[in-house]
N, CA, C and O atoms as a Tripos MOL2 file, in Angstrom:
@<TRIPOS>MOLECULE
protein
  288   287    72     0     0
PROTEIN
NO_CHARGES

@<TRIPOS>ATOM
      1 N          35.0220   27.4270  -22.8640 N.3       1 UNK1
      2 CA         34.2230   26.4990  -23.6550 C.3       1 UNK1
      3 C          34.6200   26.6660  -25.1200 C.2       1 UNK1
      4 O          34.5900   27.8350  -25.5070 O.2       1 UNK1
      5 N          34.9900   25.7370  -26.0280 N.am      2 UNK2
      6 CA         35.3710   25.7670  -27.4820 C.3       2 UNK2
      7 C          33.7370   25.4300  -27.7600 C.2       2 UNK2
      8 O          32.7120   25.0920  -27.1670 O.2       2 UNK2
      9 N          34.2880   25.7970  -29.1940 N.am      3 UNK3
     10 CA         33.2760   25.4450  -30.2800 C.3       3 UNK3
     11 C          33.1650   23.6410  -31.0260 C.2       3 UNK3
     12 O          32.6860   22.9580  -31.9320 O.2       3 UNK3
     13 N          33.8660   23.6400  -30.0270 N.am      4 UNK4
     14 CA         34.0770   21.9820  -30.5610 C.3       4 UNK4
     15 C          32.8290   20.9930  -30.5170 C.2       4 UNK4
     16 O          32.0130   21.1620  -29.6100 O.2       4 UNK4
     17 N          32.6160   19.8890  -31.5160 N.am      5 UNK5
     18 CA         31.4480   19.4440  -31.7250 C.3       5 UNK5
     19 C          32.0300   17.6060  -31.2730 C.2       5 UNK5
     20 O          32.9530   16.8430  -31.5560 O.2       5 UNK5
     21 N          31.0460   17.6220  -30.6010 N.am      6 UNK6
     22 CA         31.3580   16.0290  -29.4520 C.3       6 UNK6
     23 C          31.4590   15.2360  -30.6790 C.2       6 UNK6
     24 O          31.2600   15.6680  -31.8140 O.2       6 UNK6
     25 N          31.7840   14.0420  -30.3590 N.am      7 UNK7
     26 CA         31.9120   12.9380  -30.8170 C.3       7 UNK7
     27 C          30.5770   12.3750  -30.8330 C.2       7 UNK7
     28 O          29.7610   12.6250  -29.9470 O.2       7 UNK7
     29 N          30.2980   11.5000  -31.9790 N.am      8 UNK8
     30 CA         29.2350   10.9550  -32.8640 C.3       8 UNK8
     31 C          28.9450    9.7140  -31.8210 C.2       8 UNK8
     32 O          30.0010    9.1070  -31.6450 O.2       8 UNK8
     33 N          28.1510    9.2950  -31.2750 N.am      9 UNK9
     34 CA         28.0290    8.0420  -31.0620 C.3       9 UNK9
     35 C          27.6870    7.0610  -31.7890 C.2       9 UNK9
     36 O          26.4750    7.1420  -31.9900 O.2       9 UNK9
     37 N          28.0940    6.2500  -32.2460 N.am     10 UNK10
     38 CA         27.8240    4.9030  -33.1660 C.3      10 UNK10
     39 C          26.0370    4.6820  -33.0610 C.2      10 UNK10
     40 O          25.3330    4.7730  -32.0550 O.2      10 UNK10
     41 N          25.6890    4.4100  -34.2790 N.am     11 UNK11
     42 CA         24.3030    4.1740  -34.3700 C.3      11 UNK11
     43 C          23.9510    2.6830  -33.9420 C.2      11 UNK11
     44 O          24.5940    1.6830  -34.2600 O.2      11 UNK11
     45 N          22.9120    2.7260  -33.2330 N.am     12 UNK12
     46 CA         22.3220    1.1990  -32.4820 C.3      12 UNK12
     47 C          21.5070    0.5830  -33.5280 C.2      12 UNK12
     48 O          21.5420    0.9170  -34.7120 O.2      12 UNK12
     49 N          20.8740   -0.2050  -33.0970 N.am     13 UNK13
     50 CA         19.6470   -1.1960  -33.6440 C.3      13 UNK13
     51 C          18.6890    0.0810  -33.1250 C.2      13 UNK13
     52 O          18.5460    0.8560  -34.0710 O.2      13 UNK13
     53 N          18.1950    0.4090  -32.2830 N.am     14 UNK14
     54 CA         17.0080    1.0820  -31.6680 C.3      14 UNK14
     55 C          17.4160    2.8330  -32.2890 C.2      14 UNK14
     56 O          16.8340    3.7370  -31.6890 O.2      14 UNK14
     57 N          18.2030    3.1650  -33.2320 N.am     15 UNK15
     58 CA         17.9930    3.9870  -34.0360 C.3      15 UNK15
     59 C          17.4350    3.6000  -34.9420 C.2      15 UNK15
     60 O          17.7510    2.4880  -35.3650 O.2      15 UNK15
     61 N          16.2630    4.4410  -35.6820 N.am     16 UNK16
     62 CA         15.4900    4.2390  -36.6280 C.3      16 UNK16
     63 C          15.1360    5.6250  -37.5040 C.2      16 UNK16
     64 O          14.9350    6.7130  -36.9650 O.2      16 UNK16
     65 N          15.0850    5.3320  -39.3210 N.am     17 UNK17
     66 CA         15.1540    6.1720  -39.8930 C.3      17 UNK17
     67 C          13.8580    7.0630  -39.6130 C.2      17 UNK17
     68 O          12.7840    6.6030  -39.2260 O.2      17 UNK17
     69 N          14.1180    8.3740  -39.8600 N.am     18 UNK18
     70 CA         12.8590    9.5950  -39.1060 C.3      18 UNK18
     71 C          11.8760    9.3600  -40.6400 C.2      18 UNK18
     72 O          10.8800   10.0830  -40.6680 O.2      18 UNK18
     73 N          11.9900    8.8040  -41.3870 N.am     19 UNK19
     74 CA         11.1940    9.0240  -42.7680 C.3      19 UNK19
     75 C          10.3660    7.6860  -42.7540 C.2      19 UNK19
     76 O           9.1720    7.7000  -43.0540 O.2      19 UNK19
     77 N          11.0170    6.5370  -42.4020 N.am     20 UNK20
     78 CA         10.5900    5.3900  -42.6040 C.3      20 UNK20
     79 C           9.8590    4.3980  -41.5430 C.2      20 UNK20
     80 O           8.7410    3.8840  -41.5810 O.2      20 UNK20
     81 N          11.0660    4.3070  -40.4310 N.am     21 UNK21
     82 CA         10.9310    3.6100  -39.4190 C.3      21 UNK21
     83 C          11.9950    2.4200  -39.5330 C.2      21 UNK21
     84 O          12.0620    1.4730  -38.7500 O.2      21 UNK21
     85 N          12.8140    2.6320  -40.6420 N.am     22 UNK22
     86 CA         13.7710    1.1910  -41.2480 C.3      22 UNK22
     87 C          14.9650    1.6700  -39.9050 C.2      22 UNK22
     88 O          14.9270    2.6580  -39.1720 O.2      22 UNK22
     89 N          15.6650    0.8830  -39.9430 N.am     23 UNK23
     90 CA         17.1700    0.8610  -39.2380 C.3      23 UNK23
     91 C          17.9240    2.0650  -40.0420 C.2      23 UNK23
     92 O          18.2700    2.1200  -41.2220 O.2      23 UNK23
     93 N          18.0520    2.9890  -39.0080 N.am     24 UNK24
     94 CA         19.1920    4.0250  -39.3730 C.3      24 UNK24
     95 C          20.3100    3.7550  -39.4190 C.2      24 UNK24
     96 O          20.7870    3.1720  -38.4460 O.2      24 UNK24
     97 N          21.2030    4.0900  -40.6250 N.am     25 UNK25
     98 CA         22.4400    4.1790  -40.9580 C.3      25 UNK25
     99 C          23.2520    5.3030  -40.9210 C.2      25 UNK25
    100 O          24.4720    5.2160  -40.7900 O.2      25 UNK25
    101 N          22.4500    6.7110  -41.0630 N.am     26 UNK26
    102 CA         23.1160    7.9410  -41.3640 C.3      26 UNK26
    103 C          22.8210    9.1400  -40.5870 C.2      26 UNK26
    104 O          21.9440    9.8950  -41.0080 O.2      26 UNK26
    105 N          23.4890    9.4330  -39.4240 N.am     27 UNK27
    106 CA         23.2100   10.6430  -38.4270 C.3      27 UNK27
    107 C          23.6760   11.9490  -39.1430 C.2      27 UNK27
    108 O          24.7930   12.2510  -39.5650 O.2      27 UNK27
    109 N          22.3890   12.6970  -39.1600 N.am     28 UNK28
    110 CA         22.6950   14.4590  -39.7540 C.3      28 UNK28
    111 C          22.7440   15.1580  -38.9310 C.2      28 UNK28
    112 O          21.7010   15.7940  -38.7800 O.2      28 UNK28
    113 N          23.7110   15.4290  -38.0890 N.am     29 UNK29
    114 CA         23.5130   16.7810  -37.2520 C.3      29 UNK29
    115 C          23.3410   18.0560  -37.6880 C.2      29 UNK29
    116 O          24.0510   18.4070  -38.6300 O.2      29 UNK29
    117 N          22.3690   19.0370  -37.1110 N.am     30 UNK30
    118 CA         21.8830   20.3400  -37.7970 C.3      30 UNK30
    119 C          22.5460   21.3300  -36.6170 C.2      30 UNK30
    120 O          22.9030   21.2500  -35.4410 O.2      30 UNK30
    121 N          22.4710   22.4180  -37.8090 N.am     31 UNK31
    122 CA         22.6380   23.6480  -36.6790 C.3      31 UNK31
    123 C          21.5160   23.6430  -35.7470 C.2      31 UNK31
    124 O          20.3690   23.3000  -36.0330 O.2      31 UNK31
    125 N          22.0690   24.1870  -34.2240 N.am     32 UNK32
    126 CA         21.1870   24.5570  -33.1480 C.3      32 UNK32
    127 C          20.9430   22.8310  -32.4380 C.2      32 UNK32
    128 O          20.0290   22.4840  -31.6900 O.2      32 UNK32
    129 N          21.9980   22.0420  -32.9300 N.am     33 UNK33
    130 CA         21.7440   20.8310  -31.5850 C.3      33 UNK33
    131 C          20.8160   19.6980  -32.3700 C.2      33 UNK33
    132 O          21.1970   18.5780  -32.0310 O.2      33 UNK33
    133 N          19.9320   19.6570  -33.1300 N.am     34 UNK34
    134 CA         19.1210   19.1870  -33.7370 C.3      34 UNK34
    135 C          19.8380   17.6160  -34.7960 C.2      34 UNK34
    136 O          20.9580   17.6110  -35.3070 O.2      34 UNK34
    137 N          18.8940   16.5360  -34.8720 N.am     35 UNK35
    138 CA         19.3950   15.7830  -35.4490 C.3      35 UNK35
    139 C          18.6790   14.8350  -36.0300 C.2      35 UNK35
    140 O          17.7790   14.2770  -35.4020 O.2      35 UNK35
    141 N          19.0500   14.4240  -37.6670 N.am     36 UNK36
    142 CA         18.0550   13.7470  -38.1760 C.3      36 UNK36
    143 C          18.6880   12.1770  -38.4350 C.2      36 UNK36
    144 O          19.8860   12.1350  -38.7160 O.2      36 UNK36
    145 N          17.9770   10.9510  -38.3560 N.am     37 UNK37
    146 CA         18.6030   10.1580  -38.9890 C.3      37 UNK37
    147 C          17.4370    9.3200  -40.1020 C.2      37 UNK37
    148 O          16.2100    9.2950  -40.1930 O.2      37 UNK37
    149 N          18.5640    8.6960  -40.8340 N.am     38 UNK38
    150 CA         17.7840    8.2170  -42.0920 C.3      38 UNK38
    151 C          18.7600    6.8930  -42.1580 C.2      38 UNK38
    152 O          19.9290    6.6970  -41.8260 O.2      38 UNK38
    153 N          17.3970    5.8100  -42.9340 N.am     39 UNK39
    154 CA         17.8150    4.6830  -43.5690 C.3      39 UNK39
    155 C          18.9450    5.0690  -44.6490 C.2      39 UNK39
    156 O          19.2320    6.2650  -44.5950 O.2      39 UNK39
    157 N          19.6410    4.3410  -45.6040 N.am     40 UNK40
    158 CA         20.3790    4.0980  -46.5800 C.3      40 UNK40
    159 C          19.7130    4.6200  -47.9290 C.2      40 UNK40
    160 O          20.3680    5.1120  -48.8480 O.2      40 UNK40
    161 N          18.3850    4.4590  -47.9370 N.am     41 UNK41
    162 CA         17.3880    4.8570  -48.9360 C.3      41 UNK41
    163 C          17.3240    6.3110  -48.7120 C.2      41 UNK41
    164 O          17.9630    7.0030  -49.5050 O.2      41 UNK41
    165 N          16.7940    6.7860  -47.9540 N.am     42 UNK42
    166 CA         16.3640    8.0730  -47.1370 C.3      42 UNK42
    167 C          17.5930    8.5880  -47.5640 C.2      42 UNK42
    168 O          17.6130    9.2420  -48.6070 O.2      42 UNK42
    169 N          18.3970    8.4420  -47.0670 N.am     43 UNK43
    170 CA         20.1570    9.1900  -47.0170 C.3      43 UNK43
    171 C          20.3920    9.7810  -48.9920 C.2      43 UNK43
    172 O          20.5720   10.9040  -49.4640 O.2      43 UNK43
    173 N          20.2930    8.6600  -49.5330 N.am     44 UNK44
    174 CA         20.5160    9.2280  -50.7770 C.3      44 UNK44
    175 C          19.4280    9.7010  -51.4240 C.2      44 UNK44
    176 O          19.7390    9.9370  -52.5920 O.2      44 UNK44
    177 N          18.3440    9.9370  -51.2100 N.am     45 UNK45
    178 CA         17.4240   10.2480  -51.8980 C.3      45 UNK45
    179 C          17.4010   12.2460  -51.3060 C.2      45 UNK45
    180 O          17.1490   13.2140  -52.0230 O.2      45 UNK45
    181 N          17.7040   12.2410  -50.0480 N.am     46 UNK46
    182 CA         17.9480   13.8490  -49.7070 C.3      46 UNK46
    183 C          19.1710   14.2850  -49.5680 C.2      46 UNK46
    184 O          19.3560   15.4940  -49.4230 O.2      46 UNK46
    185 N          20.4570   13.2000  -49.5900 N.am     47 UNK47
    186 CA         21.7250   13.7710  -49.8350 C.3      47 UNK47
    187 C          22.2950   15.0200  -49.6660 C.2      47 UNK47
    188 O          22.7720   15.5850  -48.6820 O.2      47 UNK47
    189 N          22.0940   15.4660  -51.2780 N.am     48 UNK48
    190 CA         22.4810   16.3420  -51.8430 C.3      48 UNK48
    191 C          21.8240   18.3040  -50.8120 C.2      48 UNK48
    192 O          22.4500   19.3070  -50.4720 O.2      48 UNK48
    193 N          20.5420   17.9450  -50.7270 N.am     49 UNK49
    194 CA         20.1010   18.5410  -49.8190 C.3      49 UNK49
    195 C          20.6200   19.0070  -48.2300 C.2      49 UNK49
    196 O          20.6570   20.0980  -47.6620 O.2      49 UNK49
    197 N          20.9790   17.6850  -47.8420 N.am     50 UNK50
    198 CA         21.0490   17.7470  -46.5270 C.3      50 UNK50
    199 C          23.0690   18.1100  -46.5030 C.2      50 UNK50
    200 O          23.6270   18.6390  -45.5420 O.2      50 UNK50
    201 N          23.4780   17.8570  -47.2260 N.am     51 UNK51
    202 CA         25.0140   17.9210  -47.2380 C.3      51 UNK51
    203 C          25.0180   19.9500  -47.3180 C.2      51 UNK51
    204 O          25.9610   20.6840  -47.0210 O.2      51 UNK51
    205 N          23.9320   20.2700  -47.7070 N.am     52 UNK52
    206 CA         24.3070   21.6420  -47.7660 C.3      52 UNK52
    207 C          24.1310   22.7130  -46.4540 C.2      52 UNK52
    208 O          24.6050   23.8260  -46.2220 O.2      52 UNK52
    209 N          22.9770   21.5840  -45.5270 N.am     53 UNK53
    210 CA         22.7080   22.4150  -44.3240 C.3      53 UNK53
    211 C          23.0790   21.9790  -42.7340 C.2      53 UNK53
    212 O          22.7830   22.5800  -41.7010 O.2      53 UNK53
    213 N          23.8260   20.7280  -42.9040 N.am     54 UNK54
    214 CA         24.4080   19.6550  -41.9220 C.3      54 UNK54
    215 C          25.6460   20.3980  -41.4660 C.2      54 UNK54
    216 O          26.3020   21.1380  -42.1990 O.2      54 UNK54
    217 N          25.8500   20.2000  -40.4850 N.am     55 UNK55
    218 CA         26.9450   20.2500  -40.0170 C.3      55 UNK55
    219 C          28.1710   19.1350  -39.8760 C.2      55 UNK55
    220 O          29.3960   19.2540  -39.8670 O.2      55 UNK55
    221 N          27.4130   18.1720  -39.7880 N.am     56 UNK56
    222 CA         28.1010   16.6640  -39.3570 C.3      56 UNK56
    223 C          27.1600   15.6750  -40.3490 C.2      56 UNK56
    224 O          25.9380   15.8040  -40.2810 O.2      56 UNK56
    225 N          27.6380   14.8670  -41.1010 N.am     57 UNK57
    226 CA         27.0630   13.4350  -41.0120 C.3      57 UNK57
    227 C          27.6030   12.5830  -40.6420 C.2      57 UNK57
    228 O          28.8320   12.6290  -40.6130 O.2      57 UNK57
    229 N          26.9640   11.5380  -40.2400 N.am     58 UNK58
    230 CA         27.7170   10.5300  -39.8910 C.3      58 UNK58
    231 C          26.8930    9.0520  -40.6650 C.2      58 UNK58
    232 O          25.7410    8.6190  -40.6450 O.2      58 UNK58
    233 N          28.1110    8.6400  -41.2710 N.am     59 UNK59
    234 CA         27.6680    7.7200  -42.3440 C.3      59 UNK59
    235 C          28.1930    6.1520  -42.1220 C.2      59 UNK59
    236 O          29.3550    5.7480  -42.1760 O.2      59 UNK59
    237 N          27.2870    5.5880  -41.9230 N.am     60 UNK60
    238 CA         27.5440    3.7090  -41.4460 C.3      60 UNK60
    239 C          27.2490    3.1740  -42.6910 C.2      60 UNK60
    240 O          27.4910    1.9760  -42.8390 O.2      60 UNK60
    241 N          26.7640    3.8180  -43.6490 N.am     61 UNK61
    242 CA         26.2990    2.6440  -44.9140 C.3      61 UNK61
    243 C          27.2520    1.8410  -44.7020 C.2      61 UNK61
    244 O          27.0750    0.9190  -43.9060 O.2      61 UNK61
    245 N          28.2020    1.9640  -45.2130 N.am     62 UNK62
    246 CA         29.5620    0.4540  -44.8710 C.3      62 UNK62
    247 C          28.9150   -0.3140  -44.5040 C.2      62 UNK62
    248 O          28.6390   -1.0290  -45.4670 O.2      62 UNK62
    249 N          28.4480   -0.6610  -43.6380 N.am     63 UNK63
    250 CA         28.2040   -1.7750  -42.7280 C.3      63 UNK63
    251 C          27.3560   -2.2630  -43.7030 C.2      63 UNK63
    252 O          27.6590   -3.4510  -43.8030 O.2      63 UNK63
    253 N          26.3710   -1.9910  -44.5590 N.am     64 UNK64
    254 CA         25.4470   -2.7900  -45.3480 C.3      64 UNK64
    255 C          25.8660   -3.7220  -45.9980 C.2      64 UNK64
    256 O          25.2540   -4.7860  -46.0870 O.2      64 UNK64
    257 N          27.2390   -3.4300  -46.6950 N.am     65 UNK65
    258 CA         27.7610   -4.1030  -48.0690 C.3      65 UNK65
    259 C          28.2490   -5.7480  -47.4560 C.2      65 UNK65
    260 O          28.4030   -6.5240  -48.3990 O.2      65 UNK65
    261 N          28.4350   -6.2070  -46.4660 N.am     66 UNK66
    262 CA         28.0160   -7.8550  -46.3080 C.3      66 UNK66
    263 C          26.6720   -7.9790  -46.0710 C.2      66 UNK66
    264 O          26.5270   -9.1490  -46.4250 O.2      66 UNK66
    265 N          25.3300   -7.5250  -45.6450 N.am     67 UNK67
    266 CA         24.9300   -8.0120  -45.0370 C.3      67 UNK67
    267 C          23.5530   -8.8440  -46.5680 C.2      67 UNK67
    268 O          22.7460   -9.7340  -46.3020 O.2      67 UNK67
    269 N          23.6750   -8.3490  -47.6510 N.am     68 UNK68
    270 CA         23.1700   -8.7440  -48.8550 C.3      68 UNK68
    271 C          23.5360   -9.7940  -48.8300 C.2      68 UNK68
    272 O          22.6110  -10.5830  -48.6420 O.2      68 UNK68
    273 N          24.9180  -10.4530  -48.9780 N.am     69 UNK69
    274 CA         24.8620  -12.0830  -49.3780 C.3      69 UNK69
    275 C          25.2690  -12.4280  -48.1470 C.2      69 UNK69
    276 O          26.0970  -13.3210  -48.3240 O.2      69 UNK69
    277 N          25.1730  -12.2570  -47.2040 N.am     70 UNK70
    278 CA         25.4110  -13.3900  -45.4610 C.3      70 UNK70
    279 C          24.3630  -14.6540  -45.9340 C.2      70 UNK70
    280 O          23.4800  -14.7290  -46.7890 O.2      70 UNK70
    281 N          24.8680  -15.5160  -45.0260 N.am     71 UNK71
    282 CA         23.2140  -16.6280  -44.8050 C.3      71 UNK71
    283 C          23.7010  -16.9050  -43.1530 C.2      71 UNK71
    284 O          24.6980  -16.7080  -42.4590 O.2      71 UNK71
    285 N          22.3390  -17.4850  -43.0110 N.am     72 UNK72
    286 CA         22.1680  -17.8210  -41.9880 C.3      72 UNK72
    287 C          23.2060  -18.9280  -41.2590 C.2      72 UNK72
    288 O          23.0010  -19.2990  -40.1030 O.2      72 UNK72
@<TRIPOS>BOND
     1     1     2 1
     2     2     3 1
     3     3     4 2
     4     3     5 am
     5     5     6 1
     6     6     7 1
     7     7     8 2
     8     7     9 am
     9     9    10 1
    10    10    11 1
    11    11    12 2
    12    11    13 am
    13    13    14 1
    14    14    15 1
    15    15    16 2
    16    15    17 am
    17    17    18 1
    18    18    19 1
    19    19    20 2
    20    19    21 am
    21    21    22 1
    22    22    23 1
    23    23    24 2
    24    23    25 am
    25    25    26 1
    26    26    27 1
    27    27    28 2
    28    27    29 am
    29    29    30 1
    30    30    31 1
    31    31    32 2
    32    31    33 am
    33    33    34 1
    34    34    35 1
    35    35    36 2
    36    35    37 am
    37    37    38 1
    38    38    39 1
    39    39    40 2
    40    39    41 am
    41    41    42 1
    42    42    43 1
    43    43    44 2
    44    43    45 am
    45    45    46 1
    46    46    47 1
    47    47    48 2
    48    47    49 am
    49    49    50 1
    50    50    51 1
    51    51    52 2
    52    51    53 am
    53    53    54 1
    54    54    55 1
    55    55    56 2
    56    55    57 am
    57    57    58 1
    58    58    59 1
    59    59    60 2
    60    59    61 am
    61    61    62 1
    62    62    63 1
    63    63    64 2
    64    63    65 am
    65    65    66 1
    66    66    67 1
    67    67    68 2
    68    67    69 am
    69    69    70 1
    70    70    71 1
    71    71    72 2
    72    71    73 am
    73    73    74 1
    74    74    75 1
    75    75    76 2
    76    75    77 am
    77    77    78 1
    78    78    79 1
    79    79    80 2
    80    79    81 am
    81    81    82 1
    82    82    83 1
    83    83    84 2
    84    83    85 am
    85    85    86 1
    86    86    87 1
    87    87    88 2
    88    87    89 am
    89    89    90 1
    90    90    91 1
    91    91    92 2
    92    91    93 am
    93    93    94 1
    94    94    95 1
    95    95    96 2
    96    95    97 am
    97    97    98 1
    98    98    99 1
    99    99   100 2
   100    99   101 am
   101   101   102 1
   102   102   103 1
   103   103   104 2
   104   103   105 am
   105   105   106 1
   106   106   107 1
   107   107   108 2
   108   107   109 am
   109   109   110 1
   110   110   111 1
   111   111   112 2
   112   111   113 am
   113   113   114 1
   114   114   115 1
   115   115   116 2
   116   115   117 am
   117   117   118 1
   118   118   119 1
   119   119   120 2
   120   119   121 am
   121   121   122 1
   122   122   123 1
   123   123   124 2
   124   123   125 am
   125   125   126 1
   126   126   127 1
   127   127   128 2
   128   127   129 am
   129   129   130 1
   130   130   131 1
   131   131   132 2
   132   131   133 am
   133   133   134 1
   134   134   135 1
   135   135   136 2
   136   135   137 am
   137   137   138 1
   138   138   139 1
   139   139   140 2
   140   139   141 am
   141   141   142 1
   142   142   143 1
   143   143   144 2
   144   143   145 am
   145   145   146 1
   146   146   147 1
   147   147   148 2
   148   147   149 am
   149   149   150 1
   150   150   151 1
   151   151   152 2
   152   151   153 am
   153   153   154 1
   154   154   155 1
   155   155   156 2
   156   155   157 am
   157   157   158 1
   158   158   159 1
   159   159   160 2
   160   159   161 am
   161   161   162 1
   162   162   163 1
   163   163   164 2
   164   163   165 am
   165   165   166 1
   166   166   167 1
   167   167   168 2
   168   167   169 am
   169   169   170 1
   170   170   171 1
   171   171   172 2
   172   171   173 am
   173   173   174 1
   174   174   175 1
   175   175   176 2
   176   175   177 am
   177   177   178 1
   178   178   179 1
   179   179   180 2
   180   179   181 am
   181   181   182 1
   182   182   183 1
   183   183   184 2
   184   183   185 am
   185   185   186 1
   186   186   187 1
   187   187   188 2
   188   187   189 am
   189   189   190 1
   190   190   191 1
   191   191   192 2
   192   191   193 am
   193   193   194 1
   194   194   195 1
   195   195   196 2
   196   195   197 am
   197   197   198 1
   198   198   199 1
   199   199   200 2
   200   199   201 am
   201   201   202 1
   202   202   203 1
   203   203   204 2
   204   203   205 am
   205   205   206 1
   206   206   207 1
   207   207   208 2
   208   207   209 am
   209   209   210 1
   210   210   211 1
   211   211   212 2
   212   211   213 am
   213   213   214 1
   214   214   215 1
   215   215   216 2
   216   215   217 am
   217   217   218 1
   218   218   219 1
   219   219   220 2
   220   219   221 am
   221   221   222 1
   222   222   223 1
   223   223   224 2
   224   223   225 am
   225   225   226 1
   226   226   227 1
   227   227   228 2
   228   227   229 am
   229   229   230 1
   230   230   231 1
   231   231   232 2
   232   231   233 am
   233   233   234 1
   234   234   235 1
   235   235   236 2
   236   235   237 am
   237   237   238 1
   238   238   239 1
   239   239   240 2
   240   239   241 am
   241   241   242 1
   242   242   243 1
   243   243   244 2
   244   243   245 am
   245   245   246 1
   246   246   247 1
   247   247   248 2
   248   247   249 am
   249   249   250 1
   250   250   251 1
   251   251   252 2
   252   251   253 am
   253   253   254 1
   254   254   255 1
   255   255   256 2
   256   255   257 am
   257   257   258 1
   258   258   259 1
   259   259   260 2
   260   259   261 am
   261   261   262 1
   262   262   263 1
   263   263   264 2
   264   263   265 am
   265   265   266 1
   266   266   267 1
   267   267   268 2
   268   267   269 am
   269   269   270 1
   270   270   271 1
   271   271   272 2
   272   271   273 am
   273   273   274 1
   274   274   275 1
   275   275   276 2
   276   275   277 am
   277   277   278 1
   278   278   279 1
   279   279   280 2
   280   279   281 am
   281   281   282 1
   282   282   283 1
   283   283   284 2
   284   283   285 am
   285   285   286 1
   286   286   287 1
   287   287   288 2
@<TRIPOS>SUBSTRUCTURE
     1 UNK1         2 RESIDUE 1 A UNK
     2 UNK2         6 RESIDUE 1 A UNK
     3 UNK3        10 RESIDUE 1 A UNK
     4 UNK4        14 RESIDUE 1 A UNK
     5 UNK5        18 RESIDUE 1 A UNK
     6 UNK6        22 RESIDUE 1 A UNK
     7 UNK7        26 RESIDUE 1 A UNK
     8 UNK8        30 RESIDUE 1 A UNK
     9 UNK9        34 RESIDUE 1 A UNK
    10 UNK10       38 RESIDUE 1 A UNK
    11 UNK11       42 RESIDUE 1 A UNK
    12 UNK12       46 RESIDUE 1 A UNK
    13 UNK13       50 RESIDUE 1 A UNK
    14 UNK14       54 RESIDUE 1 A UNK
    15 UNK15       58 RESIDUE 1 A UNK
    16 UNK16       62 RESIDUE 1 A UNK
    17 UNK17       66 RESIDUE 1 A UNK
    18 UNK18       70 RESIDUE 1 A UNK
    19 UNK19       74 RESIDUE 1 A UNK
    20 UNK20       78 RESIDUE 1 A UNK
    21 UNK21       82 RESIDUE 1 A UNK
    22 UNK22       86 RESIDUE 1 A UNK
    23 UNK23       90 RESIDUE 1 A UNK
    24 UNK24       94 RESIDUE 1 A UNK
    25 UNK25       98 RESIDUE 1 A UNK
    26 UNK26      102 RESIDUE 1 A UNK
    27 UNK27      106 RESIDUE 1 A UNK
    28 UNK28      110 RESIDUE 1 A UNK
    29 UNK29      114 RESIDUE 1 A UNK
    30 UNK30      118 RESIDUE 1 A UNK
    31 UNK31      122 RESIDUE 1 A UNK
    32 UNK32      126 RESIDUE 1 A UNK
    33 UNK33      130 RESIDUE 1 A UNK
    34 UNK34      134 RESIDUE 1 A UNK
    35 UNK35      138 RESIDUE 1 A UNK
    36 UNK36      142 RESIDUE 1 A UNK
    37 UNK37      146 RESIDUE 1 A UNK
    38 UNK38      150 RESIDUE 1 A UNK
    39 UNK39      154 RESIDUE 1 A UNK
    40 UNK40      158 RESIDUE 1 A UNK
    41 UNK41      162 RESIDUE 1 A UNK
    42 UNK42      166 RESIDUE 1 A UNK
    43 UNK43      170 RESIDUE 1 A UNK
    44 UNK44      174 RESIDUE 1 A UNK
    45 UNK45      178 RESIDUE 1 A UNK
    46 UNK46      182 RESIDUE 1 A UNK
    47 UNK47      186 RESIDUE 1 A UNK
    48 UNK48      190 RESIDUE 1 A UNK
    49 UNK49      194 RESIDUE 1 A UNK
    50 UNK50      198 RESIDUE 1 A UNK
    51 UNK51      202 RESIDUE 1 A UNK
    52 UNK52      206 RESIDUE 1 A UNK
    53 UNK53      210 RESIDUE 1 A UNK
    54 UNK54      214 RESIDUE 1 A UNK
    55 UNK55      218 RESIDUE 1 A UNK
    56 UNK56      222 RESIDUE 1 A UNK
    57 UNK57      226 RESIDUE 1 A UNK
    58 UNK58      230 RESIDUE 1 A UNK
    59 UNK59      234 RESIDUE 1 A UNK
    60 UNK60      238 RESIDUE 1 A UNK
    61 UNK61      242 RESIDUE 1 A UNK
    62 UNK62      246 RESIDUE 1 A UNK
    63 UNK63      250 RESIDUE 1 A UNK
    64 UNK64      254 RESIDUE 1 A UNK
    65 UNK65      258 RESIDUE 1 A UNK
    66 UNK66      262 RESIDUE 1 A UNK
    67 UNK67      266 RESIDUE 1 A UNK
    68 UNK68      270 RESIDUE 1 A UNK
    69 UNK69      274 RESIDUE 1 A UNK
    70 UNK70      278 RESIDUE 1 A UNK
    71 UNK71      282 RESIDUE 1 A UNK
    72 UNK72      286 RESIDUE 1 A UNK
């Protein structure tokens, strides 16, 4: 068995930020298996924090930057 850490699965619609309830963008994996996700808001507002005790993030913001000027 390695120490190797699985692959991220892409975040859904039915992920939702643990702070808010908004659509998650940003998976934190923690030591011991554990995992937090957060909106776009959420994400930068604990950042700095969470970059120090994460093991993994996994970051979709990208995906936001069309969805401001789309129309219907």
């Amino acid at each position: 068995m390695s120490g190797a850490i699985a692959p991220t699965r892409p975040l859904t619609a039915l992920d939702l930020c643990d702070r808010c309830g908004a659509p998650a963008y940003v998976r934190v994996v923690l030591p011991g298996s554990g995992e937090l996700l957060f909106c776009a808001h959420h994400n930068r507002k604990h950042a700095e924090a969470l970059a120090k005790i994460a093991i993994e993030i996994h970051d979709e913001t990208g995906r936001l930057a069309g969805k401001a000027g789309e129309s219907s």
